[in-house]
N, C-alpha and C positions, 0 to 999 in steps of 0.2 A: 322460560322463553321457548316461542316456538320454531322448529327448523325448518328451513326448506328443504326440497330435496335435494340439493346439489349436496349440501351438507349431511343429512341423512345417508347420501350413498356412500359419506365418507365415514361413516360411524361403524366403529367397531364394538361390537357388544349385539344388546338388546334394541333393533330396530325399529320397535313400537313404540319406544321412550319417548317425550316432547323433550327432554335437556341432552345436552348434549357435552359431555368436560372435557375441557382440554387436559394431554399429557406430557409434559415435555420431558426427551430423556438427555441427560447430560451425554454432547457429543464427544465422547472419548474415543469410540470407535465409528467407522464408514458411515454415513447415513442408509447406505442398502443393506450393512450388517443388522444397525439396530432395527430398521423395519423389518427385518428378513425374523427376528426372535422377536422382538416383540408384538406384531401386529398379531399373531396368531393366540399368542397368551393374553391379551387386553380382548380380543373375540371372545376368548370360550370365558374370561374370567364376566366382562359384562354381560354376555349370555346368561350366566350360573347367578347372577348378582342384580338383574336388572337395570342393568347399565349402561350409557354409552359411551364412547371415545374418541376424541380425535387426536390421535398420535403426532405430535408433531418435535421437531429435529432441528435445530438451528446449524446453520453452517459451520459456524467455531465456537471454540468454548468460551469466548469474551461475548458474543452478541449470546449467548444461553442466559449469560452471570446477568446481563444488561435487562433481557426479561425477567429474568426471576426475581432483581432487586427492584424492578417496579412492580408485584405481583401480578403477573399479568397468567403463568399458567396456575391453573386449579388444582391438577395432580400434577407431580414432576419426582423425578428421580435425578439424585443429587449425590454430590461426594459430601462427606461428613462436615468440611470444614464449610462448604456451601447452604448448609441446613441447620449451621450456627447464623451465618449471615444472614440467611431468610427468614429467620426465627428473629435474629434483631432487626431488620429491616421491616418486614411484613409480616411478621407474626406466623408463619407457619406452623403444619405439627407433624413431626415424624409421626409415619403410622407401622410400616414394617420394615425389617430388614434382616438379612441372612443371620443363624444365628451360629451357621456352619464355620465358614470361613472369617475369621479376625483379620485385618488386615493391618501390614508392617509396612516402613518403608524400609527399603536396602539399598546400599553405597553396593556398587559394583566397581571390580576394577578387572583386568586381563589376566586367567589363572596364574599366565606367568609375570606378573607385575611382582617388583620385589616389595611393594609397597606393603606396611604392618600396621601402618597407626594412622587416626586420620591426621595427624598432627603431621607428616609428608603430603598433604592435600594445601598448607597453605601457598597462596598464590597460583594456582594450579585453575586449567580448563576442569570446569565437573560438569557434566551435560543432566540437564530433564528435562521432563517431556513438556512442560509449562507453568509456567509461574505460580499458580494458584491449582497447580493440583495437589492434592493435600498429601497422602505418605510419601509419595517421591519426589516430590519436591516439597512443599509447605513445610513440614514433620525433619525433615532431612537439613534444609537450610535452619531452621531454630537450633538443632542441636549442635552443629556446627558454631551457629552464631554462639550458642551459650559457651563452647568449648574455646572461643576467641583464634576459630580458625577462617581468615580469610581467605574466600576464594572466587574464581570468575566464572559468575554460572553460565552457562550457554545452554538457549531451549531450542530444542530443535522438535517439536510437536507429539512424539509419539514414545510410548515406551520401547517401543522396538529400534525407532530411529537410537534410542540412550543404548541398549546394548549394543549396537555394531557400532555405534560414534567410541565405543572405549575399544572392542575389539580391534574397528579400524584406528587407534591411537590417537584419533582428533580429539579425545579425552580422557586425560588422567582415570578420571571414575566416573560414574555415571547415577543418579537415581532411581528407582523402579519401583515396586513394590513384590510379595512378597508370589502372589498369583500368578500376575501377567510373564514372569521369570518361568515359572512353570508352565506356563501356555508356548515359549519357544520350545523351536525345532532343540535335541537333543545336541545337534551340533553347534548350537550357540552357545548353549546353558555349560558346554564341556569347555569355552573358550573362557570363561567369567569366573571369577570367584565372589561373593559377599565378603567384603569387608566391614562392616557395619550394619547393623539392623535395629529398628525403635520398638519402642512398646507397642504393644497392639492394643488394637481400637476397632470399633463397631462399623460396619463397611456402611457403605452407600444405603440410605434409605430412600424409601417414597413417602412422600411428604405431600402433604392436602393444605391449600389456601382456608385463611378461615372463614373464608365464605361456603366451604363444603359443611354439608348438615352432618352431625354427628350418625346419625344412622346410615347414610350413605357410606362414610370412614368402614363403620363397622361390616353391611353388606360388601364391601371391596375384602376387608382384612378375612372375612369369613370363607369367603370363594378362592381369596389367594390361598390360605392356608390348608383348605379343600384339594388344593393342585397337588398337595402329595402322599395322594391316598390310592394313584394310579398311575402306571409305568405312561401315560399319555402327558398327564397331566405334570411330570416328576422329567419327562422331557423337554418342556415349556420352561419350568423352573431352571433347568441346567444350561440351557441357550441362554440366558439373562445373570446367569453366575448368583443366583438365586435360592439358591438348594433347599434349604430349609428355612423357611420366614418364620422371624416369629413376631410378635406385638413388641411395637419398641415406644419409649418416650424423651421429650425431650431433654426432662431433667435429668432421668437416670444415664443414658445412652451418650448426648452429645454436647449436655451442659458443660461435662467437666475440660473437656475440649475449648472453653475462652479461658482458661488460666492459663494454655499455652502461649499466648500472647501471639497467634499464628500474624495477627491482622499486620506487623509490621514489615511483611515480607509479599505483601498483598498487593498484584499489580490490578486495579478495574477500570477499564475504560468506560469515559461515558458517564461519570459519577463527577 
């Protein structure tokens, strides 16, 4: 396909390319956060790769889910249980993801909560960040469900909103994950304890529609993996929580993720 310019001006990469792929990145955080890391890393990676981009950001994470399960972006970065869905839905295919960081969900409560067990959570407010985000909530309500402990979830959108909703006592406990706990200020993390935490599992990949040609997957995977051969390029990765990519698949990586049976705790609008 060939582009105009309006389109052209908006490509990030390689500006003599006629294609142009879209990228969506799963809205977890600000839309001026993610353009603010990623537009700089999808430049030099399509530059090094022949490539182009249009970065694009959906307002919430329900109109993201709503694209992604009619395949509509090309590239997208996704939560893990979201790149099962895309994978059953529209066939996707993980191509990279951190090999650094595993990621967990964790039950939070208030250092000074006398709470020991989750089995003092039934009937209880437990706050996360939303329905369908997978370790802190998704991964968190199964094992609950498995453990036969009822409780009243309340989302209140962000993992930050989940730890001051427990500190401020609007809930028993809260979900998060294992990073985002680490990214708060030192006097939050000093207010909170982990009460519970899950297995760990493969983070977020980027994942390609199967209409992307194999050799395209491969020039992406070659340039991303290139990024950390230099303190520039090793800065780009750490703005996107990114650290060390490696080549990921779908069987090995995020198949074994549908035996969890996450789907029955799955809010989509729009389906």
């Amino acid at each position: 396909m060939l582009i105009n310019s309006a389109a052209q001006a908006a490509c990030l990469g390689d500006q003599s390319t006629t294609k142009v792929y879209t990228f969506d990145v799963v809205p977890q955080l600000t839309a001026a956060k993610i353009y603010t890391t990623w537009s700089p890393l999808l430049q030099r990676v399509g530059q090094e790769a022949g490539l182009c981009f249009e970065l694009r950001v959906s307002p919430t994470i329900p109109e993201f889910e709503q694209k992604l399960l009619k395949g509509e972006p090309e590239f997208v970065f996704l939560n893990p249980y979201h790149a099962v869905l895309a994978h059953q839905k529209k066939k996707y295919q993980p191509l990279l993801a951190d090999s650094e960081d595993l990621l967990t969900g964790i039950l939070v409560v208030r250092a000074d909560s006398p709470i020991k067990s989750l089995d003092e959570l039934k009937g209880k407010n437990v706050s996360f960040p939303a329905p369908n985000a997978f370790a802190a909530s998704l991964l968190i309500r199964a094992e609950l469900a498995k453990k036969k402990i009822d409780i009243n979830p309340v989302f209140v959108k962000t993992h930050s909103n989940v730890y001051r909703s427990v500190i401020g006592k609007d809930a028993l406990a809260g979900g998060g994950v294992n990073n985002t706990l680490d990214n708060e200020a030192p006097e939050v993390r000093q207010q909170l304890r982990v009460l519970f935490e899950t297995p760990a599992y493969t983070p977020h990949p980027v994942a390609t529609h199967p209409s992307v040609p194999a050799a395209v997957r491969e020039r992406f995977l070659k340039a991303m993996l290139k990024l950390t051969q230099d303190d520039d390029g090793r800065k780009l990765l750490d703005g996107i929580n990114l650290h060390k990519p490696q080549a990921v698949t779908y069987a090995k990586h995020y198949k074994p993720l549908e035996s969890l049976q996450l789907d029955k705790f799955l809010v989509l609008s729009g389906q």
